[in-house]
C-alpha positions in Angstrom: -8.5 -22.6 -8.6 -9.7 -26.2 -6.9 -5.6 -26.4 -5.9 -6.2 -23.5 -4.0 -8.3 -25.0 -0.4 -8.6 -21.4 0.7 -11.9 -20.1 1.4 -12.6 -17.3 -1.2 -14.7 -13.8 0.4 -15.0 -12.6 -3.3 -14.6 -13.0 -7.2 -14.8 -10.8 -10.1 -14.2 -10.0 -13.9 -11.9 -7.7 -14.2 -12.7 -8.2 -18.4 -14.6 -10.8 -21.1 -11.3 -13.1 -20.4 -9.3 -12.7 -16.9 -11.0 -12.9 -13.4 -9.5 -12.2 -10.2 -10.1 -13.9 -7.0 -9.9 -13.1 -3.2 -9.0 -15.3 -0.3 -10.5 -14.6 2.7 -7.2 -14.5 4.3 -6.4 -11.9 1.9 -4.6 -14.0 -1.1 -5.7 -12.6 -4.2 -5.6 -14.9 -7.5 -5.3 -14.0 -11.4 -6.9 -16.2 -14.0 -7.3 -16.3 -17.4 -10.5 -18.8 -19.2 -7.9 -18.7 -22.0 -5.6 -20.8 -20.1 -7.8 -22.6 -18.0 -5.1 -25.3 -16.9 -2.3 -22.1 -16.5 -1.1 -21.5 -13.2 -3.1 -18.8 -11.2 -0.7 -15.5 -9.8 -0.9 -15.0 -6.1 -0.3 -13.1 -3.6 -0.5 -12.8 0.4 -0.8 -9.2 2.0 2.2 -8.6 3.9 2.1 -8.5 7.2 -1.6 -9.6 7.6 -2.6 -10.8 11.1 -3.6 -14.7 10.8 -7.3 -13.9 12.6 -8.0 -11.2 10.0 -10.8 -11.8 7.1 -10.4 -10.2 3.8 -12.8 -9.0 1.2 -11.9 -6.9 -2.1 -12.8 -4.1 -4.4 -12.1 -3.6 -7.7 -12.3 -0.2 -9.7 -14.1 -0.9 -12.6 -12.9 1.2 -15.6 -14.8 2.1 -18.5 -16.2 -0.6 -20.5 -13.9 -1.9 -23.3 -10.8 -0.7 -20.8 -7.9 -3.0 -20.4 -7.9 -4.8 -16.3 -4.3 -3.1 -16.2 -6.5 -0.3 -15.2 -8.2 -1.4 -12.6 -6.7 -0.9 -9.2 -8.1 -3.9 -6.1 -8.5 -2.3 -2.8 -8.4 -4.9 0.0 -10.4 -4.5 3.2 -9.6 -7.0 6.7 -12.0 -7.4 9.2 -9.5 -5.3 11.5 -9.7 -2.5 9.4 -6.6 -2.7 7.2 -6.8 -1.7 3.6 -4.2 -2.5 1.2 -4.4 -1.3 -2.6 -2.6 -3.1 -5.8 -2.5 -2.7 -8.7 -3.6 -5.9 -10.6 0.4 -5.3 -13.1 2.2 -5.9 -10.0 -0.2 -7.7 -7.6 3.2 -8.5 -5.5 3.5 -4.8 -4.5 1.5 -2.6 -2.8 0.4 0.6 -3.9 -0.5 2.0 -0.4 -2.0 0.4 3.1 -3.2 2.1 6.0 -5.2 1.7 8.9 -8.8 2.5 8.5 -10.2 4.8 11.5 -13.5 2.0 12.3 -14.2 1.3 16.1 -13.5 -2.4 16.7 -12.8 -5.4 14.5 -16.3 -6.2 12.3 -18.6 -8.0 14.1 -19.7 -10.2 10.9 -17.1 -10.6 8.5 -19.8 -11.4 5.7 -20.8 -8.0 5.6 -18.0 -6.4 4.9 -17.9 -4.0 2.0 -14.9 -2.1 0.1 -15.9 -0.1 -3.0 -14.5 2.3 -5.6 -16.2 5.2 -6.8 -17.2 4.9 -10.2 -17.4 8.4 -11.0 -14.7 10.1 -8.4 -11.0 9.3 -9.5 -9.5 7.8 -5.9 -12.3 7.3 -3.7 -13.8 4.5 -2.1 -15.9 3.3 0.5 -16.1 0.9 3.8 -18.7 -0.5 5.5 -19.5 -3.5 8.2 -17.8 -2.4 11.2 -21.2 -0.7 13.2 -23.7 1.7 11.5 -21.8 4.0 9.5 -20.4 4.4 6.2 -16.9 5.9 5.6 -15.8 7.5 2.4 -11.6 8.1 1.7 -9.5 9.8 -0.5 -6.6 7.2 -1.6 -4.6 9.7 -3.9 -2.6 10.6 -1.1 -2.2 7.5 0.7 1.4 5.4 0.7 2.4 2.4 2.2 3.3 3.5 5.9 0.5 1.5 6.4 -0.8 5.0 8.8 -4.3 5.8 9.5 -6.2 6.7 7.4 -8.7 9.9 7.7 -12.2 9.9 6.4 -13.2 12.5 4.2 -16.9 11.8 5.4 -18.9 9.7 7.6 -22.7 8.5 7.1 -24.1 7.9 10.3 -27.8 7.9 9.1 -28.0 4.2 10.4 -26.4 4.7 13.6 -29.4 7.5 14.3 -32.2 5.1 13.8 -32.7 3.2 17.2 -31.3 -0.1 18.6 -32.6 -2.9 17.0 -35.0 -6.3 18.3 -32.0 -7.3 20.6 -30.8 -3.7 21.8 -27.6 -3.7 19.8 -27.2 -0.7 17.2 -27.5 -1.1 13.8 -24.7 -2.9 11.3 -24.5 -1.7 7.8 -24.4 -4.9 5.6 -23.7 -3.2 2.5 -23.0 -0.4 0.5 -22.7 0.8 -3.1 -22.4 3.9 -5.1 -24.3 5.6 -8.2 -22.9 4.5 -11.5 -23.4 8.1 -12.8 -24.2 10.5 -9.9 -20.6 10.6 -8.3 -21.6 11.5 -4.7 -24.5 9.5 -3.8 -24.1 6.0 -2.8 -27.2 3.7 -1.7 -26.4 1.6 1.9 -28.8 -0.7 4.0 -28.1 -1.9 7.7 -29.7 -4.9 9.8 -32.2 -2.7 11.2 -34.2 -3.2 8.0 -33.2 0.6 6.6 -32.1 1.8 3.4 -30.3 5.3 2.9 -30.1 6.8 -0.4 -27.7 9.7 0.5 -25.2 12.2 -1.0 -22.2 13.4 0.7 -19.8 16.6 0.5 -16.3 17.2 1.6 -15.4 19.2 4.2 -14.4 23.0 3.2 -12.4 23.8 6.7 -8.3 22.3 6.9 
């Protein structure tokens, strides 16, 4: 990984022997502690804009289960989100445009995660005071936008902060068992433990 100067925006074990590594320009990196002088796979998002930062998720699968299984969603500070799946890191399984206001503010807060317990769902945070949950099972590489099945704007409801700007969620994560309730906390000091529901109207 030292021949690799990029700076890295996250890491992770995708089991007890491989780990997977993201640029924050958006490269993402394969290694194995097996081969620990083997050459690392990698892999640019196409099309990414050179000013965009990049941060990952990875779905974890049940413990024991092989990292073929695990699919990375990857999140820019522009809002793009590209998924992979960690077989053919080279080809995208979907991107799209994620519906968030304006570019993130502070790049080091931004969040993508997988829902442990709902098959195709994840969540974004780190572009203002909300939370926004999607549906990827329908999503292909048109690279459209993407609509949100829900929003939590709990933060967004709680005042401006010391210096009169709203609040910024920092982070996000979701139940390990409870498979709608996630757990977020924003700049302004607050901490939402929350559940969300989908829509019933079209």
């Amino acid at each position: 990984a030292s021949r690799n100067t990029e700076e890295l925006s996250d890491l992770v074990f995708l089991d007890c022997n491989t780990f997977l590594l993201c640029c924050a320009k958006g490269q993402l990196c394969l290694a194995d502690l097996r081969q620990p002088q083997g050459p690392l796979e990698a892999t640019s998002v196409p099309s990414a804009a050179g000013s965009e930062r990049w941060c990952m998720g990875v779905r974890c699968g049940p413990q024991g289960s092989a990292s073929s299984s695990q699919p990375v969603a990857r999140l820019s500070s522009r809002g793009h989100l590209t998924l992979t799946d960690v077989r053919k890191s080279w080809e995208p399984l979907a991107s799209v445009k994620c519906r968030v206001p304006s570019p993130s503010p502070g790049v080091e807060f931004l969040c993508v995660s997988w829902a442990p317990a709902l098959e195709g769902c994840l969540a974004v945070s780190g572009f203002d005071g909300t939370v926004h949950v999607y549906d990827t099972q329908s999503w292909d590489s048109s690279g459209r936008e993407a609509e949100p099945i829900f929003i939590h704007k709990g933060h967004a409801f709680g005042g401006m902060g010391d210096n009169g700007d709203p609040p910024l969620v920092t982070v996000h994560t979701w139940h390990p068992q409870k498979p709608r309730t996630l757990l977020s906390a924003a700049n302004d000091c607050s901490l939402h433990v929350w559940d969300w529901v989908e829509s019933c109207g079209n």
